[in-house]
C-alpha positions as CSV (number, residue, x, y, z in Angstrom):
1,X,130.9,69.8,79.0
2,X,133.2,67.4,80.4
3,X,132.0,63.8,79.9
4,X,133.6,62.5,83.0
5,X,130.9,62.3,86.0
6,X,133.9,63.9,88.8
7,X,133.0,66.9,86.7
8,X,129.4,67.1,87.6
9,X,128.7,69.6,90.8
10,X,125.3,70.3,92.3
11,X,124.7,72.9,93.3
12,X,127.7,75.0,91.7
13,X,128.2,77.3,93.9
14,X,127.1,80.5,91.8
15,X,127.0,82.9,94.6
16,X,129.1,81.8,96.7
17,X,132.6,82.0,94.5
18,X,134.5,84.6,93.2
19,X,137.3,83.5,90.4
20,X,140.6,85.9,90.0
21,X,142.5,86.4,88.0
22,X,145.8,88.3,88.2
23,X,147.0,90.4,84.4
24,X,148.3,92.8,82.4
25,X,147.1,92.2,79.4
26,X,143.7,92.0,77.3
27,X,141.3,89.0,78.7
28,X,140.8,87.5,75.5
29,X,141.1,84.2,76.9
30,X,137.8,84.7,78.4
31,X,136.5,83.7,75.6
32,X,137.1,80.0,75.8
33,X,136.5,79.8,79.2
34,X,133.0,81.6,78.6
35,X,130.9,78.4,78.8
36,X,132.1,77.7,82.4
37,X,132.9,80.9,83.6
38,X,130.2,83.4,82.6
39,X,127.4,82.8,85.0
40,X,130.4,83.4,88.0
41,X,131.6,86.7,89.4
42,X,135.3,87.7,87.9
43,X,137.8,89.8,90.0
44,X,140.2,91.0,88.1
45,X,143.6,92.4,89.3
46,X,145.3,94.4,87.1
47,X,149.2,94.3,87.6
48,X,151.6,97.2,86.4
49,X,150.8,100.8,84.6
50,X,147.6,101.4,86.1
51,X,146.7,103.9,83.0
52,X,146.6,100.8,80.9
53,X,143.0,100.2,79.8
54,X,142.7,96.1,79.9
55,X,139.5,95.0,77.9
56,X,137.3,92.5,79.1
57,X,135.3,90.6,76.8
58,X,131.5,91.6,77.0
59,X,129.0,89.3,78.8
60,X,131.2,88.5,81.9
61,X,130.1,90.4,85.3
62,X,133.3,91.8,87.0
63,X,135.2,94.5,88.6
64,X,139.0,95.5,87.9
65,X,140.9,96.8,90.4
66,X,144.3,98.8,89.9
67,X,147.5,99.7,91.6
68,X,145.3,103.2,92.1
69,X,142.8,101.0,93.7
70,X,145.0,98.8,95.9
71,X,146.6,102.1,97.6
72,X,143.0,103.8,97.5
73,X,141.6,100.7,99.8
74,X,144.6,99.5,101.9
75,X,146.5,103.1,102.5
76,X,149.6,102.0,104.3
77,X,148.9,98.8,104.7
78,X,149.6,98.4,100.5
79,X,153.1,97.7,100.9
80,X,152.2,94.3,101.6
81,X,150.6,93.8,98.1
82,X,153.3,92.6,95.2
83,X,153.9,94.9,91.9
84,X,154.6,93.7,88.6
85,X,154.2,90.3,90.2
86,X,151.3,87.5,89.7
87,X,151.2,87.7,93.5
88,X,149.4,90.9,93.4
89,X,146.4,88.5,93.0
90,X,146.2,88.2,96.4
91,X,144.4,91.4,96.7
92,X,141.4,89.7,95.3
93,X,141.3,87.1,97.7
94,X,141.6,90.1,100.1
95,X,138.4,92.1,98.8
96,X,136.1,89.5,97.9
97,X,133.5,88.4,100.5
98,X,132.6,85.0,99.0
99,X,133.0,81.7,100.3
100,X,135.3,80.2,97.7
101,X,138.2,81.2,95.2
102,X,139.2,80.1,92.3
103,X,142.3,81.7,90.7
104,X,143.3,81.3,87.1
105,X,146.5,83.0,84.8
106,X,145.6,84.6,81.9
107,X,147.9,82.2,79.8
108,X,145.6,79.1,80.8
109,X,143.0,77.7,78.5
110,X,140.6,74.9,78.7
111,X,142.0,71.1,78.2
112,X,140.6,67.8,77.3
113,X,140.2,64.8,78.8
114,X,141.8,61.7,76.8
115,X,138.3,61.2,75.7
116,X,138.4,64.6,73.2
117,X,135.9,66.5,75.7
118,X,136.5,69.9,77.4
119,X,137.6,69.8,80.7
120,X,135.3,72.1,83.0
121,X,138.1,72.7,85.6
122,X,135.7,74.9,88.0
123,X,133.4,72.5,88.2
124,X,136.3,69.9,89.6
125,X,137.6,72.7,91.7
126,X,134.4,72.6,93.3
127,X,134.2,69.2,93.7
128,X,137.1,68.8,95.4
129,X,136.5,71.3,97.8
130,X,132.8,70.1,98.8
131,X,134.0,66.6,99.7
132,X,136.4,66.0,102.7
133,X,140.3,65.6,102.7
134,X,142.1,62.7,104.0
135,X,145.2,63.8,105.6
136,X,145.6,61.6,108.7
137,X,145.7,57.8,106.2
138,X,146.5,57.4,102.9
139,X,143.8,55.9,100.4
140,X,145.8,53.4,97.7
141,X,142.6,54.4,95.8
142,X,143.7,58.4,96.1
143,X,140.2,60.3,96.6
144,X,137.6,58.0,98.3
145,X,134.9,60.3,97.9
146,X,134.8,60.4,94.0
147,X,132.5,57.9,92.2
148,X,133.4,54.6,91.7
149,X,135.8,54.7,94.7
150,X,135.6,53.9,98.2
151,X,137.7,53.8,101.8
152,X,140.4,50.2,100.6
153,X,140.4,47.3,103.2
154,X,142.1,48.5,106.3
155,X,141.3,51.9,106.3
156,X,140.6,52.6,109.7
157,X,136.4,53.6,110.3
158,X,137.3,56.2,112.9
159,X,139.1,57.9,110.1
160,X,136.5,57.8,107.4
161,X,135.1,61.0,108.2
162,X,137.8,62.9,107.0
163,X,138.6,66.3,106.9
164,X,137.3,69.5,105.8
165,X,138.8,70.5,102.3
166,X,140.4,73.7,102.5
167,X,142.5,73.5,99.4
168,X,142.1,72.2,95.9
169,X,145.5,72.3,93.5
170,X,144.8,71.5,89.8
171,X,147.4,70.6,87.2
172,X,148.6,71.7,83.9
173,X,148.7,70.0,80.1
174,X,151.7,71.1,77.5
175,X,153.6,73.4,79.4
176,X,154.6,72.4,83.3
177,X,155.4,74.5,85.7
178,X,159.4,73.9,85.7
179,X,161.9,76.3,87.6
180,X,164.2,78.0,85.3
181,X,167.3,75.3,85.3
182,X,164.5,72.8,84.2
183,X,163.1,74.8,81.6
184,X,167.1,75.6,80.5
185,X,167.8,71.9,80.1
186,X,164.3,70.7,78.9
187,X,163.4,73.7,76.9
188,X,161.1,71.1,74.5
189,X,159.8,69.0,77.4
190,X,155.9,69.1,77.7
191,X,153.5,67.4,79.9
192,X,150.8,65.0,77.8
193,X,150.1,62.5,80.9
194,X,146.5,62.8,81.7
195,X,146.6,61.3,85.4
196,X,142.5,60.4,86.7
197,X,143.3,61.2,90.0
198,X,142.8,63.4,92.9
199,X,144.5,62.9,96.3
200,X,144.9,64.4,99.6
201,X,148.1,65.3,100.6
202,X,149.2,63.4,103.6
203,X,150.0,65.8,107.4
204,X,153.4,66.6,107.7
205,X,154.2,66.5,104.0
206,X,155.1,70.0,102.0
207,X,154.2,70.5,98.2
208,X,154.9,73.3,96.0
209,X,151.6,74.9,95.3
210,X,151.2,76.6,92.0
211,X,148.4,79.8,91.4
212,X,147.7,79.4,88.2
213,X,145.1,76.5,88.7
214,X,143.8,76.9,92.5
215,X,140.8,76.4,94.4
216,X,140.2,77.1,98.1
217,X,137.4,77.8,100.7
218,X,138.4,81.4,101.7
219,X,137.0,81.0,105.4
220,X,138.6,78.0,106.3
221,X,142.3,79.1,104.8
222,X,141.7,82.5,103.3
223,X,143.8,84.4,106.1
224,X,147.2,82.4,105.0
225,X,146.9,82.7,100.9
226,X,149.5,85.7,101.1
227,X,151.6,85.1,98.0
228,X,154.4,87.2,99.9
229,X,155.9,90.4,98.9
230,X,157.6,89.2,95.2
231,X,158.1,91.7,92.1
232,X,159.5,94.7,91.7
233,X,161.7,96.4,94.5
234,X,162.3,92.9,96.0
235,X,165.2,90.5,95.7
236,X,163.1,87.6,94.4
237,X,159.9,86.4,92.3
238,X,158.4,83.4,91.3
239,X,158.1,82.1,94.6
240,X,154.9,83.6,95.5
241,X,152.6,80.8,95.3
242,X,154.5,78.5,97.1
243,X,155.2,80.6,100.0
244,X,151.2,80.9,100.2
245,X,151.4,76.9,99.8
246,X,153.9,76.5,102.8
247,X,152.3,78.7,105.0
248,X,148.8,77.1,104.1
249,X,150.1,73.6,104.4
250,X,151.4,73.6,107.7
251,X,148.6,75.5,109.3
252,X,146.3,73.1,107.3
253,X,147.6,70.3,109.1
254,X,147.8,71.9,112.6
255,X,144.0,72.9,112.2
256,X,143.5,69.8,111.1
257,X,142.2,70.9,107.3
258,X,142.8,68.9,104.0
259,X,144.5,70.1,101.1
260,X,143.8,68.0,97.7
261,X,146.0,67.7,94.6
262,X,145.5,66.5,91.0
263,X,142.0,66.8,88.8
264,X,142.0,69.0,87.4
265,X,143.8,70.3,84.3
266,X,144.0,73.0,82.2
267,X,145.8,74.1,78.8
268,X,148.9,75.8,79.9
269,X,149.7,77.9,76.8
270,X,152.9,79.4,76.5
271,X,156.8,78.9,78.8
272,X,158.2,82.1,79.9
273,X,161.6,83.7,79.2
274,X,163.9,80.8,81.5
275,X,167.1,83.3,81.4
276,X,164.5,86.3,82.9
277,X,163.1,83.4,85.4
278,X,166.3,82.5,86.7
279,X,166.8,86.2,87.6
280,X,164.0,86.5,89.5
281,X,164.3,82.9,91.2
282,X,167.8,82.6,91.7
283,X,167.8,83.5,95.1
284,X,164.9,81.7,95.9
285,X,166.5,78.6,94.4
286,X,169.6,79.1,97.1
287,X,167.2,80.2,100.1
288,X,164.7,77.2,99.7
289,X,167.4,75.1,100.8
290,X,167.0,77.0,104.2
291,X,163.0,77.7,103.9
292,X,161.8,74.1,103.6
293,X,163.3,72.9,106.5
294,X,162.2,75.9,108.5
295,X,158.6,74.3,107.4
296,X,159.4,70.9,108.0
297,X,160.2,72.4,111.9
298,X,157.4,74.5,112.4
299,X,155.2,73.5,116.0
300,X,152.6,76.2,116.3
301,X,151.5,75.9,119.6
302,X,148.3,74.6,121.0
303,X,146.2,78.1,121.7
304,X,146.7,78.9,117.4
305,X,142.6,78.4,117.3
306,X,142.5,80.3,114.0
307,X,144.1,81.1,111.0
308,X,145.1,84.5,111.7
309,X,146.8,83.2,115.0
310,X,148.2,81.2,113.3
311,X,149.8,83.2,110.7
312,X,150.6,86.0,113.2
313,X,152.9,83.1,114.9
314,X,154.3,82.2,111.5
315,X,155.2,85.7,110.9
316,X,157.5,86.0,113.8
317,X,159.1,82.1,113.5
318,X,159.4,84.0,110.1
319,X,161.4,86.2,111.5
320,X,163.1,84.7,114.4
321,X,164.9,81.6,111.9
322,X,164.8,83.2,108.2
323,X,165.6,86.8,109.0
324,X,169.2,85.9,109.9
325,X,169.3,83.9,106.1
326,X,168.7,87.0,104.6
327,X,166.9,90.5,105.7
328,X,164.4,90.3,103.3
329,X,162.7,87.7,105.5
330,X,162.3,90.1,108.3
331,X,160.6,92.4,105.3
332,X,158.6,89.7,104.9
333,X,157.6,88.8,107.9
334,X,156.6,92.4,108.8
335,X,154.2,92.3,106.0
336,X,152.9,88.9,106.5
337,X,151.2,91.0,109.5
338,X,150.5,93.9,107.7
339,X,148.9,91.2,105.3
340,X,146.1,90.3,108.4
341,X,145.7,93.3,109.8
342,X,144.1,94.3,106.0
343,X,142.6,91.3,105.8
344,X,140.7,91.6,109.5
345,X,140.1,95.1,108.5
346,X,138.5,94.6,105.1
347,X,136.7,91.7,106.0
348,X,135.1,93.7,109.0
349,X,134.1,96.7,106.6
350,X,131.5,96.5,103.7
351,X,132.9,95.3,100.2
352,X,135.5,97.6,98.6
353,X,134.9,98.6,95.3
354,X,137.2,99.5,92.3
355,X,137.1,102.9,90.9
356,X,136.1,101.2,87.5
357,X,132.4,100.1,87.4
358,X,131.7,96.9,87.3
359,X,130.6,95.6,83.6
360,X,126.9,94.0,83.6
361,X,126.4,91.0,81.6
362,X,124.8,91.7,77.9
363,X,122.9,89.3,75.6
364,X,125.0,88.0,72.7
């Protein structure tokens, strides 16, 4: 267990999350993240040839869902899922019915605090998400609502309250999460700065949210984590998380919801291929130069009450200012509907279940 005290979560929220996690490959990495992950429901997503047996070590309740599965539940409407794309881990934000969502990649392991203990990053997660936000002021002492901290002199009272915490984005030890022209000129560059501290992310300001280390409430935001239509068949990857993180961010401030950054980390194990990144980013890298500002604009007007009418108007500003950049964002845009009208539809409809049972826990 982690020695720090922000680690420590009562109650934790056993029935109420759902972690995901998005792979192709074995989950052997389970295995290290047993201690804090086992008494938690698992959704897996499994990305690719759906023939592909993935094995799951024993003692960890979950269910698997396939490409079979995705077009089995959402019919038509699975266009809007990514293949051979990390983003296809959406669909378990899609299907689950719990309250929360953590999200992991399978190339994450547990880190350790510059005291030599492991890091229970779930527990943090949690943390974060159960104490408000503070989007409207800046704390100098980041997260006011951790122990040992408080609200500094001049901090206005009528603030104080905060807001609800819809988000929580962790960080990464050893390997960061660099584009492929950083990892190309820092190919030996790792990240061993152990920051203690967790902050709000003012209104107004953008971030680029990563999915391998994420926590949110899923009915306060759930409706806008779409990690967009990446992968195969489409003219860019790699930018799936942060168009979840733009679209989340700016309908976070307008419904006046907090989105935290920081605590905590994890072990991030291994730097992909930077020549096969920069394939699948280089357009994104030439179109962000178009897409943030198109953020930075964005007004959604005043009858947006919830998320989904909120993304539905995102979908056509989509449209309406990126599709002339390229038609892919008119693709997108289309889908970003399709994306609600599946998730209104499965989350009016009892839970949908994967073809594969669901493996029970067994004594060790």
């Amino acid at each position: 267990m982690a020695s720090y005290p922000s680690t420590q979560v009562s109650p934790p929220l056993k029935d109420e999350l759902d972690i995901v996690i998005p792979t192709i490959r074995n989950l052997n990495f389970l295995e290290q993240w047993r201690p804090f992950f086992q008494p938690y429901h698992l959704i897996i997503v499994q990305d690719g040839d759906p023939t592909k047996t993935i094995q799951v070590p024993e003692g960890f309740d979950y269910e698997l869902y396939n490409r079979n599965d995705v077009n089995r539940i959402l019919g038509p409407k699975a266009s809007c899922i990514s293949f051979k794309d990390s983003a296809c881990r959406c669909f378990g934000f899609l299907v689950s019915k719990k309250k929360y969502i953590f999200t992991i990649d399978d190339d994450c392991f547990v880190a350790k605090d510059p005291s030599g203990h492991d890091i229970n990053a779930l527990a943090q997660h949690i943390r974060n998400l159960l104490t408000p936000s503070t989007p409207f002021f800046f704390n100098t002492l980041y997260d006011p609502f951790r122990e040992g901290a408080d609200f500094v002199r001049g901090y206005p009272f009528s603030f104080r309250e905060g807001a609800p915490t819809a988000i929580s984005h962790g960080l990464w030890l050893n390997i960061p999460d660099y584009d492929a022209p950083t990892q190309l000129v820092k190919p030996l560059e790792r990240n061993t700065r152990y920051v203690d501290a967790v902050m709000t992310i003012p209104k107004g300001t953008l971030f680029p949210m990563c999915g391998m280390n994420l926590g949110f409430n899923r009915e306060l935001i759930g409706p806008a984590m779409y990690f967009g239509l990446m992968g195969d068949g489409q003219p860019i990857g790699r930018y799936d998380d942060m168009w979840a993180g733009w679209c989340c961010k700016v309908i976070c401030d307008h419904l006046s919801l907090g989105v935290k950054t920081g605590l905590p980390y994890l072990w991030h194990s291994k730097a992909s291929n930077p020549f096969v990144n920069l394939k699948k980013e280089y357009k994104g890298i030439y179109w962000q130069e178009e897409i943030i500002p198109f953020f930075q604009a964005v007004v959604l007007p005043r009858e947006c009450t919830t998320v989904q009418k909120c993304y539905t108007e995102l979908s056509k500003m989509v449209k309406e200012k990126l599709g002339p950049v390229d038609p892919y964002f008119s693709k997108l845009a289309d889908e970003m509907v399709t994306w609600i009208e599946a998730w209104d539809e499965l989350n009016a409809a009892p839970k949908a279940e994967p073809s594969k049972e669901s493996s029970k826990p067994k004594p060790k």
